[in-house]
N, C-alpha and C positions, 0 to 999 in steps of 0.2 A: 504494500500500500504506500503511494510516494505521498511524502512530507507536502503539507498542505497548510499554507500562510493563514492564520489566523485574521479575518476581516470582519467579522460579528461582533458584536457588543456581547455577547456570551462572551467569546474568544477575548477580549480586551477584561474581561474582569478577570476569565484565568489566569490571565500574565497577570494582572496586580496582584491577586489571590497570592499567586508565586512567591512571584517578587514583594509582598508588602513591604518588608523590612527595607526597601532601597525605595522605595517607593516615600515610604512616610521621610527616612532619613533627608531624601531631596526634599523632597516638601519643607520639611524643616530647616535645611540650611538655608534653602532661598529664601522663608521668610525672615530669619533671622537676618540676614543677607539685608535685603532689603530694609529690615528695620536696623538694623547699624547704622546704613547707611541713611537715612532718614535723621537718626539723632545724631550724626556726626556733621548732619549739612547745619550749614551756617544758616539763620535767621535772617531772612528777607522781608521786606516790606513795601508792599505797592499801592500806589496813588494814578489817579487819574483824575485831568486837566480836559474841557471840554470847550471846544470853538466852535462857533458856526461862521458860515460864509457868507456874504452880501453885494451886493451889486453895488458901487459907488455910483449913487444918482448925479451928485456934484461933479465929478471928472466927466461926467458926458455932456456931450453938445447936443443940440435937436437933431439930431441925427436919428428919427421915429424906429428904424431896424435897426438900428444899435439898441436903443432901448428895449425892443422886441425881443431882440435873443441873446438878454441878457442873464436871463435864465439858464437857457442853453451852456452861455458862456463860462457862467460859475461853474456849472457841472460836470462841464470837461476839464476845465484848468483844475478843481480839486480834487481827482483824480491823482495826481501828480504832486501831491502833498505830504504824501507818508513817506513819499524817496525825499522830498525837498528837505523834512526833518532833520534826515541821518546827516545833512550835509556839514561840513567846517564854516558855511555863511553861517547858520543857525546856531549851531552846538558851541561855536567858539566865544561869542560874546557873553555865553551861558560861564564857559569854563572861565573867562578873564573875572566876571559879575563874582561870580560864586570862589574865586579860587578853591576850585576844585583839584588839581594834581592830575593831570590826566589829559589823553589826548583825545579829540573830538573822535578817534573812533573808538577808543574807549568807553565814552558815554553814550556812545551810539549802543553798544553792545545792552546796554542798563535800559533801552527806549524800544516800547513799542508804539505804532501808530497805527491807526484805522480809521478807512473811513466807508461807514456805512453805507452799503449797495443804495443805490438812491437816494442819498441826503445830501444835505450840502455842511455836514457835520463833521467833524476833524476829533477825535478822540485821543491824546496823548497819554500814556501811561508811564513811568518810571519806576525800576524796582533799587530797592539801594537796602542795605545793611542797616540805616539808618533814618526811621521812621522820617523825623524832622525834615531830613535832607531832601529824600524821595518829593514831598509837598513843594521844596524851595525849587527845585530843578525841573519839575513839572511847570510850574508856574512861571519860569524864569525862560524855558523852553516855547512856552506857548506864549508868552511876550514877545521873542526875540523871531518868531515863525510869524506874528503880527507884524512885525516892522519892517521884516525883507517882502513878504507880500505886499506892505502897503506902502513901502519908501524906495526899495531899493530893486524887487524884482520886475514891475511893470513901469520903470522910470518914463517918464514924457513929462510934456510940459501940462496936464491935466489931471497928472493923477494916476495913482491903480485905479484902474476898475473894479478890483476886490479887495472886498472888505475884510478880515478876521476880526470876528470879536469876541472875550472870553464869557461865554454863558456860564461854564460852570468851574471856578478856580478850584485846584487840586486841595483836597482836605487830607489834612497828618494823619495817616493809617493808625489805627490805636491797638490793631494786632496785625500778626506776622501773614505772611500770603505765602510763604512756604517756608518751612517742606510743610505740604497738603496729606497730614498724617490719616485719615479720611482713606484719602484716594492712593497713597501710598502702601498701605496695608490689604488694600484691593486691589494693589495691582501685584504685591505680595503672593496674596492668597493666592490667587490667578497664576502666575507665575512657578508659585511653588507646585500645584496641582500638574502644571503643563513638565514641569523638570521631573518630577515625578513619576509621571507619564510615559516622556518620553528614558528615562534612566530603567524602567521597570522593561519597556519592549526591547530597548538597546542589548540588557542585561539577558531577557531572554532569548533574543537573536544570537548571541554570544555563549549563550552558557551549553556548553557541551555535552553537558548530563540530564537524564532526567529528574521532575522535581516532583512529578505528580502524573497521575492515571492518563491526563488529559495529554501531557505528552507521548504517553508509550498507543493512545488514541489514533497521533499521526504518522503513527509506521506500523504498529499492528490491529488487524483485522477482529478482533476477539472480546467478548464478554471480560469485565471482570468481576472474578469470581471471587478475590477475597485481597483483604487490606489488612497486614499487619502492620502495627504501632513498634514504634522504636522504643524495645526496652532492654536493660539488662539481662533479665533472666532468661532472652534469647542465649547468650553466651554458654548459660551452662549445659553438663554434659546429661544431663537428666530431660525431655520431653516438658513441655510447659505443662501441656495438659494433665501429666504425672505429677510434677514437681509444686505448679500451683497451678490446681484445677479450678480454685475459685476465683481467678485472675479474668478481666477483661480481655489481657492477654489469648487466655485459654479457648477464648471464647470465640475469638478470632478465627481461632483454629476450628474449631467446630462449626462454625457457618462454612468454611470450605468443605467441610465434611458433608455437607447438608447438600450444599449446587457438587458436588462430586457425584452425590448417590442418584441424578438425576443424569448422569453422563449414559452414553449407551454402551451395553455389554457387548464384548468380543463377540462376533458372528460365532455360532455352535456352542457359548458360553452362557452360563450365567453372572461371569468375572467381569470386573471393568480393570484392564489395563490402563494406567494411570503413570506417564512419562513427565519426569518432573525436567525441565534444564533451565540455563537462563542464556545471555547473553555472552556473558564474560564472567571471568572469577569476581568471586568475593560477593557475591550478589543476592548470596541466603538460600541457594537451590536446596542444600544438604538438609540445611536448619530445618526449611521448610518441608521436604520430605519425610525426615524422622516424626514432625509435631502433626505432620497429615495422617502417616502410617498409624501414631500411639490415638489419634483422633477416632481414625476408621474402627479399629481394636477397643475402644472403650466401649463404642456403641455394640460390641460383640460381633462383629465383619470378620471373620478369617482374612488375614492380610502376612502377604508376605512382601517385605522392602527388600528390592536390590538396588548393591550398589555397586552399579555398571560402568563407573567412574575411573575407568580402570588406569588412567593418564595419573589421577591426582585423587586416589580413594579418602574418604574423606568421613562417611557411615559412621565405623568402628571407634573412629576416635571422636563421632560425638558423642555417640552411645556409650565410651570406654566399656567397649567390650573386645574380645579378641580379636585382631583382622590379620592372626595369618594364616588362616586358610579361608578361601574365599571361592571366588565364582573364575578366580584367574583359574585353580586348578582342578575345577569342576571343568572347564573351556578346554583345556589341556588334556584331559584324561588323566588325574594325576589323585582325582577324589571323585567322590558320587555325591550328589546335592545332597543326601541325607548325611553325609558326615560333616559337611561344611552352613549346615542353617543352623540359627543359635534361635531360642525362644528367649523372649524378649516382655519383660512387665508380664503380663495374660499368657495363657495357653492357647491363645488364637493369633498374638502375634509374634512372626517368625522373620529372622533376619537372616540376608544373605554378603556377609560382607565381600569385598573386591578383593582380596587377597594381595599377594605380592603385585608390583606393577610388571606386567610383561614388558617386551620387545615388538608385538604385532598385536597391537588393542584390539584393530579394526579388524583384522581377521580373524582372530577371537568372535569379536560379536557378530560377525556375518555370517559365523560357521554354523551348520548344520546341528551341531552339539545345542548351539544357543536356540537355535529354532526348536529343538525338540525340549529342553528345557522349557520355554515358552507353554510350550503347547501344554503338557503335564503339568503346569502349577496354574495356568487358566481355569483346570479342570477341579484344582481341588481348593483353590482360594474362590472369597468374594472381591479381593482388590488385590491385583499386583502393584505394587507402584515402584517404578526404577529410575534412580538417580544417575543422571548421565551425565556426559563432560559437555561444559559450555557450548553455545553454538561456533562462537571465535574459534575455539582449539578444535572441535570436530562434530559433525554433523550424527555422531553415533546415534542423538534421538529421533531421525528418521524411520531408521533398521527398525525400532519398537514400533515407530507408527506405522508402518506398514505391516507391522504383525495384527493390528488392530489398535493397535492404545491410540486415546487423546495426547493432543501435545497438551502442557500447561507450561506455560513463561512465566517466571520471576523473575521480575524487574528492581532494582532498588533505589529508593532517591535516592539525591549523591551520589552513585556509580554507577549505573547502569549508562553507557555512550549510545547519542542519538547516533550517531556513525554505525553503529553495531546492531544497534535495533534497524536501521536504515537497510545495511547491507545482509541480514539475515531475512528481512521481510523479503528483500528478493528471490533469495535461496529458494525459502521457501514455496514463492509463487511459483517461480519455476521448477519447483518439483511437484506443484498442485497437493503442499500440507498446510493441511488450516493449522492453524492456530486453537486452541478450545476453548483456553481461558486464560487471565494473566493476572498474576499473584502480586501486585504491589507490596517491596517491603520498605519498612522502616521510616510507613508516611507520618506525617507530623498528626498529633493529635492533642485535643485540648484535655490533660487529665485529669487536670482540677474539677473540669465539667464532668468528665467523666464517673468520678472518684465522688462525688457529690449527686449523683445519678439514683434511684428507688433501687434502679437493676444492680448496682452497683453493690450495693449496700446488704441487698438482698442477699449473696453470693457470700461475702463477708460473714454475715452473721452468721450462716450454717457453718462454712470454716470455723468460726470461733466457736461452735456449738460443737462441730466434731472435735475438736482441739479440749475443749472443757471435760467429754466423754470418756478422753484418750486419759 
């Protein structure tokens, strides 16, 4: 099944779901980011000076179309007022008036101007560090923008023809006009969400491994049939379900037991062969298989586990029980599976450990020996299940599916490579093997919630009632 880009808003929550931890972290620096810099910026203060324009009736002669489009005339020439501002005629007599320290594009830098789409209205603003000052230099600005339009930019012997007059003189700002704390913490918030965002898809574009069901989704084809939780007492050499039955944990393990028993029986059988592998090492196949086998066996299922892992056996020593004699010298001719199966907790569960590691694995399990083995413990179990070597290192879980078993994949966040689930989905298509089911291990779980749960508790208290008995 090829790898398919996530474009739904389903798809964008599982990356955040993933990723939250990088997700919130950005969120959080950007705001913080932002609000630093927010209370590091300096205190600003802005004012605003107001002119309107006018037709000088005195500078005209009876001239009735002059008079006429005089209207006209203002409206185009103030236009050309918001540039006349920024000019060194204007701003300089400001900087001489006010010794202000600074060159006229300097103060230019502190001014903005506007003038309203269809008015004949001139709006000066000034922002300055200093309230006082912002009011003088508006007002001192919009004086000196009066005098070049009405002395010095339309000179003749009659006058400008426009008029500037100040309607409304700039008033002393009595609070700050930035930083706009308001709109900077929304533009924070916004920010932080989109960093976020984007850090959470980057990180799952990039991250190599899977993290969750929804990954191993876009390379294999299959149900999943069971999620175990990351815990310790995976590690030890005792079965969970043995060890602590009234665990959550345990529990885990028993809903696979549950969609297993609904798998279909080997053609001519009443058996379900039951092929456990994963992708690559270290991925919890074995764990998993041991805690499946002691599952099947508690509900009273005759089961026998092999472990066909013959590269890297693995069984024996989780179980610590013997593994040197196994199914290498049953393959060999060297034992009869009746001297090499060990019963295991119950009298209905029987182990077949892998013995020494051969020299020719693969011929081993393709031989004739192993097909007829096969056939005679279909016959006398309700579940085989064989632990097999990763798909990376050899495709031995084929050999069992085509004897009839289901495959089942175990995947593990943190380790299991999209490369490898990528490149085995192939395999597998092109040998036309499904997939059955895929055992997520060691996914994140909320325990606290858990652990706080009726069912939880429920479970607990018989433990502590057998434990009071005891």
């Amino acid at each position: 099944m090829k790898h398919e880009n996530k474009s739904s808003i389903s798809g964008l929550l599982d990356v955040l779901n993933k990723h939250v931890v990088a997700f919130v972290v950005a969120f959080v620096v950007t705001v913080i980011a932002v609000l630093v810099w927010t209370v590091m910026s300096p205190l600003k203060y802005s004012t605003t000076t107001q002119l309107f324009a006018t037709y000088n009736d005195t500078s005209q002669d009876s001239d009735s179309i002059a008079q006429n489009s005089g209207s006209s005339y203002i409206m185009a020439q103030i236009k050309s007022y918001p540039t006349l501002v920024a000019t060194q005629s204007v701003l300089q007599p400001v900087i001489d008036e006010l010794h202000l320290g600074m060159t006229s594009e300097e103060l230019a830098d502190t001014i903005s101007v506007m003038n309203p789409t269809n008015t004949a209205f001139v709006n000066i603003t000034v922002t300055s560090g200093d309230p006082k000052q912002s009011a003088n230099i508006a007002n001192a600005i919009a004086a000196s923008l009066s005098n070049v339009v009405g002395n010095s930019l339309y000179s003749n012997n009659t006058g400008s023809a426009v008029k500037l007059t100040v309607v409304q003189p700039a008033p002393v700002p009595t609070s700050a006009s930035s930083p706009k704390w308001a709109l900077n913490i929304a533009v924070g918030i916004i920010g932080g969400l989109i960093a976020g965002l984007l850090v959470a898809l980057l990180r799952d574009l990039f991250t190599t491994k899977i993290q969750d069901e929804n990954d191993v989704a876009d390379y294999i084809d299959a149900p999943v049939i069971g999620r175990i939780i990351k815990d310790d007492m995976l590690a030890a050499n005792t079965p969970v379900v043995i060890g602590e039955p009234a665990s959550p944990l345990a529990e885990d393990f028993r809903r696979i037991r549950t969609n297993l028993s609904f798998s279909t029986p080997t053609d001519g059988t009443d058996c379900r062969l039951i092929v456990v592998t994963s992708a690559g090492a270290s991925e919890g196949k074995t764990t998993t298989s041991v805690n499946i086998a002691a599952a099947l066996a508690e509900d009273g299922a005759r089961v026998l586990l092999i472990d066909a892992d013959l590269r890297h056996p693995s069984v024996a020593k989780k179980l610590d029980i013997d593994g040197s004699a196994g199914l290498t010298h049953v393959l060999s001719g060297q034992a009869s599976v009746k001297d090499v199966i060990q019963r295991y907790w119950k009298p209905n569960l029987h182990v077949m450990p892998a013995g020494p590691k051969p020299p020719n694995a693969s011929t081993l399990l393709n031989s004739p020996v192993m097909h007829t083995l096969l056939t005679n413990a279909l016959l006398q179990y309700d579940y085989v299940l064989i632990d097999t070597a990763p798909m990376v290192v050899a495709n031995d879980a084929v050999i069992f599916v085509r004897e009839g078993g289901s495959l089942e994949m175990v995947c593990r966040r943190d380790q299991t490579l999209k490369r490898n689930l990528r490149d085995i989905s192939k395999e597998l298509d092109n040998l036309e093997i499904p997939v059955a089911g895929v055992i997520v291990n060691c996914v994140k779980e909320n325990k606290k919630a858990l652990e706080k749960s009726n069912y939880y508790y429920y479970y607990n208290d018989n433990s502590s009632q057998n434990k009071n008995k005891q």
